[in-house]
C-alpha positions in Angstrom: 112.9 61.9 131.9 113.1 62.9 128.2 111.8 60.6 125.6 114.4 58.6 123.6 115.5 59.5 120.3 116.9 57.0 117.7 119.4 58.3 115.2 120.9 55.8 112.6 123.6 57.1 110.7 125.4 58.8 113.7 128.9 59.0 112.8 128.2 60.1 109.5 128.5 64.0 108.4 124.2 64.5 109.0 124.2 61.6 112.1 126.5 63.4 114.2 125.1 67.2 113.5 121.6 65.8 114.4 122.7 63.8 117.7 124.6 67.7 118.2 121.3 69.5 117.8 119.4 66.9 119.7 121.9 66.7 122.6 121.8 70.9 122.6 117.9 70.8 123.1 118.1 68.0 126.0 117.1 65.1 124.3 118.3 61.4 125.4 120.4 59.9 122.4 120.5 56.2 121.6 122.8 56.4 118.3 122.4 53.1 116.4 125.8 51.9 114.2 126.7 48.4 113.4 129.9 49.0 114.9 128.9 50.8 118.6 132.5 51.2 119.5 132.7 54.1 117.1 130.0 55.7 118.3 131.5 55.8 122.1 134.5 57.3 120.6 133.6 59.9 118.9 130.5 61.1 121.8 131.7 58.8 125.3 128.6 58.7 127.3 126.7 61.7 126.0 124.7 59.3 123.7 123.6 55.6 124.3 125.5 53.6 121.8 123.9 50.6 120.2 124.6 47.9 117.7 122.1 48.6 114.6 122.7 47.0 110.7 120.0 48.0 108.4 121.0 44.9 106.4 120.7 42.7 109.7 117.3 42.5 110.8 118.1 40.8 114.0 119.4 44.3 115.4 116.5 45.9 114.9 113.9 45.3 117.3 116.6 45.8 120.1 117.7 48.8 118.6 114.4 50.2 118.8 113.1 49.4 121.6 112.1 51.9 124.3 112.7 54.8 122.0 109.9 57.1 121.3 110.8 58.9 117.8 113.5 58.1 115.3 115.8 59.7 112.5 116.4 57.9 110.0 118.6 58.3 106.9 119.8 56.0 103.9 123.8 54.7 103.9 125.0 55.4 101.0 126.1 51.7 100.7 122.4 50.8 100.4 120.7 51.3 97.3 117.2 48.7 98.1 115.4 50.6 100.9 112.5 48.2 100.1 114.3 45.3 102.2 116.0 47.6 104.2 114.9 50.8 105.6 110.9 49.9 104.3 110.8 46.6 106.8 112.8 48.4 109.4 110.3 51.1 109.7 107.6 48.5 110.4 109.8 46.8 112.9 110.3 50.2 114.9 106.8 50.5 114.7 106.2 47.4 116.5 109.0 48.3 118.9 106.7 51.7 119.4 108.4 54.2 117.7 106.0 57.1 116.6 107.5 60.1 114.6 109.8 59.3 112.5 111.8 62.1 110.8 113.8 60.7 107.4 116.3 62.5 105.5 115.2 62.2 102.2 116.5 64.1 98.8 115.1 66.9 96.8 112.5 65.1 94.2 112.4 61.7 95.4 108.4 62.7 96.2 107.9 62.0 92.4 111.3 60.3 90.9 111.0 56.3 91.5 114.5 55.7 90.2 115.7 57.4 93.9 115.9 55.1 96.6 114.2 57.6 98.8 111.1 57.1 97.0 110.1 54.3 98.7 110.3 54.8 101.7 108.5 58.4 101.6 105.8 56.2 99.9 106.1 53.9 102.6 105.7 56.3 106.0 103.1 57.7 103.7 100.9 54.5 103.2 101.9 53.4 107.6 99.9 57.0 108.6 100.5 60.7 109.7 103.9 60.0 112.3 106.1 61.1 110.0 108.0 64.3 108.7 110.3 64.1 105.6 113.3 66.8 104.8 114.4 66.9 101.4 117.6 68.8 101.3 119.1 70.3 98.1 123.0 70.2 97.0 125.0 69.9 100.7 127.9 72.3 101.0 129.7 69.2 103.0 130.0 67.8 99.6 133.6 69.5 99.6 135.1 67.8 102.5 133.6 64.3 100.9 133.3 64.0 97.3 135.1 67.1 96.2 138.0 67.2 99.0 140.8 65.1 97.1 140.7 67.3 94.0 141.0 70.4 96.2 144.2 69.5 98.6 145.9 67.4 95.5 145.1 69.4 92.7 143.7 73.2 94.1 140.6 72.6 91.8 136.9 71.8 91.6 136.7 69.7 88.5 133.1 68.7 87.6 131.1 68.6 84.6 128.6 71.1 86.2 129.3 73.7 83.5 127.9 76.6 84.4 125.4 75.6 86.9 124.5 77.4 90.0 123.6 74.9 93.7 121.8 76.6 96.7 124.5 74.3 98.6 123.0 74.1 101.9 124.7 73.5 105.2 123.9 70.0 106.6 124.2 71.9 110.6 120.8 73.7 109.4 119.3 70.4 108.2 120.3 69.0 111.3 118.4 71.5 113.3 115.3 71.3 111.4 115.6 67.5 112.2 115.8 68.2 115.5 112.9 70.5 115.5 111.1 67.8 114.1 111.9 65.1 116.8 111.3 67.4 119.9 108.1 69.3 118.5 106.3 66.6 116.2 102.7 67.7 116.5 103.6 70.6 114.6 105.6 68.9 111.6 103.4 65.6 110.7 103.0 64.8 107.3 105.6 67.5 106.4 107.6 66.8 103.7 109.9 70.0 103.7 112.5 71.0 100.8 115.7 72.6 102.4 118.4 74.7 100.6 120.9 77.4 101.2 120.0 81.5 101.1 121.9 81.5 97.7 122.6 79.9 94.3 125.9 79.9 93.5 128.3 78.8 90.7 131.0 77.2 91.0 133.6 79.6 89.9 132.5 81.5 93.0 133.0 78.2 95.0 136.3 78.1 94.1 136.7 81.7 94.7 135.5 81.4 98.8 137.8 78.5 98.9 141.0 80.8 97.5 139.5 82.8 100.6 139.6 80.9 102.9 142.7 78.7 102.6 145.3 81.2 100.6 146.1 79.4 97.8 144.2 79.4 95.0 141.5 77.0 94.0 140.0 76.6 90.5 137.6 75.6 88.7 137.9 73.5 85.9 135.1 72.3 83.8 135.0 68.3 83.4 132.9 66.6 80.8 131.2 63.8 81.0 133.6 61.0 80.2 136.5 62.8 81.6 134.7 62.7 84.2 133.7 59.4 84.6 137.0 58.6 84.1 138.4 60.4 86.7 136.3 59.1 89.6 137.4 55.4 88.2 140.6 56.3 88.5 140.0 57.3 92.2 138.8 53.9 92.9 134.8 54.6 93.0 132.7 51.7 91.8 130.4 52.4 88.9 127.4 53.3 90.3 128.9 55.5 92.2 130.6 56.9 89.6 127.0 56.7 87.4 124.8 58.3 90.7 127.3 61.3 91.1 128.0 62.0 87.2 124.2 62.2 86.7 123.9 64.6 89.9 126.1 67.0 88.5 124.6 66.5 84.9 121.8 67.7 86.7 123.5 70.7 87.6 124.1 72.2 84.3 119.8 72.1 83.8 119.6 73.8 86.9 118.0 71.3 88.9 119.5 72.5 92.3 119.4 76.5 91.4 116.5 77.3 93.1 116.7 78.7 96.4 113.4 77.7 99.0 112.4 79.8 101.9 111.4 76.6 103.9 114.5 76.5 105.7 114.6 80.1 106.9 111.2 80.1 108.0 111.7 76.8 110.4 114.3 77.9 112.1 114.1 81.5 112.6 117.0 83.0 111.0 118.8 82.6 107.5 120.6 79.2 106.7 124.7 79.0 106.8 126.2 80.6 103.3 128.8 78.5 101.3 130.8 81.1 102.3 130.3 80.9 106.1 130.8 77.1 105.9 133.9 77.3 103.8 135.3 79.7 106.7 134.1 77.7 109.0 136.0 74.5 107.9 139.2 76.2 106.2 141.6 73.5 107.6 139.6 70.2 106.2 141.6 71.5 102.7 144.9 72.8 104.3 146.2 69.5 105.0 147.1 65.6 103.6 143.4 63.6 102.5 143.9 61.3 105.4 143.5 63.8 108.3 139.5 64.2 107.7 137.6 63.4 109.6 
């Protein structure tokens, strides 16, 4: 019988690719939420579904127990990892979960102001069972962060100036996770950076998007207040607003330009293009904001 895999985060946009590339390469699932009833929906009894709050430590030695490896990512509604995801590494390790693959962010190895960074310091410091996979700028930021502005308004309006991402496709991370989890001997103590094939502004973003859903989609250049402004007035909470303005910021230095071969060389092929993942998702901008899923 295949060993069990954990995956917290399951019904999130990287959750449910991995538990897809996990279930593809035979893998038992247990898929830990703190509301299980969502998981059953969306996978029925391809996946064991079980209750797991990061922020409730009485769910987490039952959550873990009997499973053999674990992904692991950070909700974005949880900003201390150090008295959440740091402790409930420790208390999977007592449950005897050995590899542990966590979705970390390009440069939290040496920024201390990310979250991430303490838990890669943490699997670090407990020993070699570990593989961490720091992916760039996610394409699937369009159907999250960027996906009102599209359908309402036909534009991308961020103050990236004219900044280029590697966007990569989170269906690539999620195979290298899954890699990972089913052939750890040969990823310990990896720490890998993932990002698309290409760098791309995001003029040209807008320009696949026109493609793709015939009607045209612009860019327009925010600055920084307007900016902040305008994710107030969508209802974000400020450091949300703060976190993404800074990302973006970050853009215009070219922090998230440069394009890794990591990725390709994992898995054997080239990583999904914007342009391939725009295609391949036309209809998340054809219709009302509501409809995503």
């Amino acid at each position: 019988m295949p060993d069990v895999v954990l995956v917290t985060g399951p019904t999130g946009n990287t959750g449910r690719e991995v538990v897809g590339a996990l279930l593809e390469r035979g893998a038992k699932v247990r898929a830990g939420h703190h509301r299980p009833d969502d998981v059953r929906a969306r996978f029925g009894d391809a996946v064991e579904a079980v209750r797991l709050d990061l922020r409730d430590p009485t769910t987490w030695a039952e959550a873990a127990r009997g499973c053999a490896s674990m992904f692991l990512l950070r909700p974005p509604a949880i900003a201390n990892t150090k008295q959440t995801l740091v402790p409930f590494i420790d208390a999977a390790r007592e449950q005897g979960v050995g590899p542990i693959v966590f979705l970390s962010v390009a440069g939290a190895g040496e920024n201390e102001i990310v979250p991430h960074h303490a838990v890669e310091v943490h699997l670090r410091a407990r020993g070699p069972a570990h593989t961490i996979l720091r992916p760039g700028f996610f394409a699937q930021n369009l159907q999250d962060a960027y996906r009102r502005d599209i359908v309402e308004d036909d534009r991308l309006y961020v103050p990236a100036g004219r900044g280029r991402a590697a966007f990569v496709d989170l269906r690539d991370v999620a195979e290298v996770a899954a890699l990972a989890l089913c052939e750890p001997a040969a990823h310990r103590e990896q720490a890998y950076t993932l990002t698309g094939p290409e760098a791309i502004g995001f003029e040209q973003v807008a320009a696949r998007l026109t493609e793709a859903v015939g009607r045209t989609v612009s860019y327009v250049p925010a600055s920084i207040p307007g900016y902040l402004l305008h994710l107030r007035r969508r209802g974000l909470p400020w450091g949300q607003v703060v976190v993404q303005t800074i990302l973006h910021v970050g853009l215009r230095l070219g922090q998230a330009e440069t394009v890794d071969p990591t990725l390709a060389s994992l898995l054997g092929r080239p990583g999904h293009t914007l342009g391939e993942y725009v295609r391949d998702h036309a209809a998340l901008w054809a219709g009302p904001v509501h409809a995503a899923g």
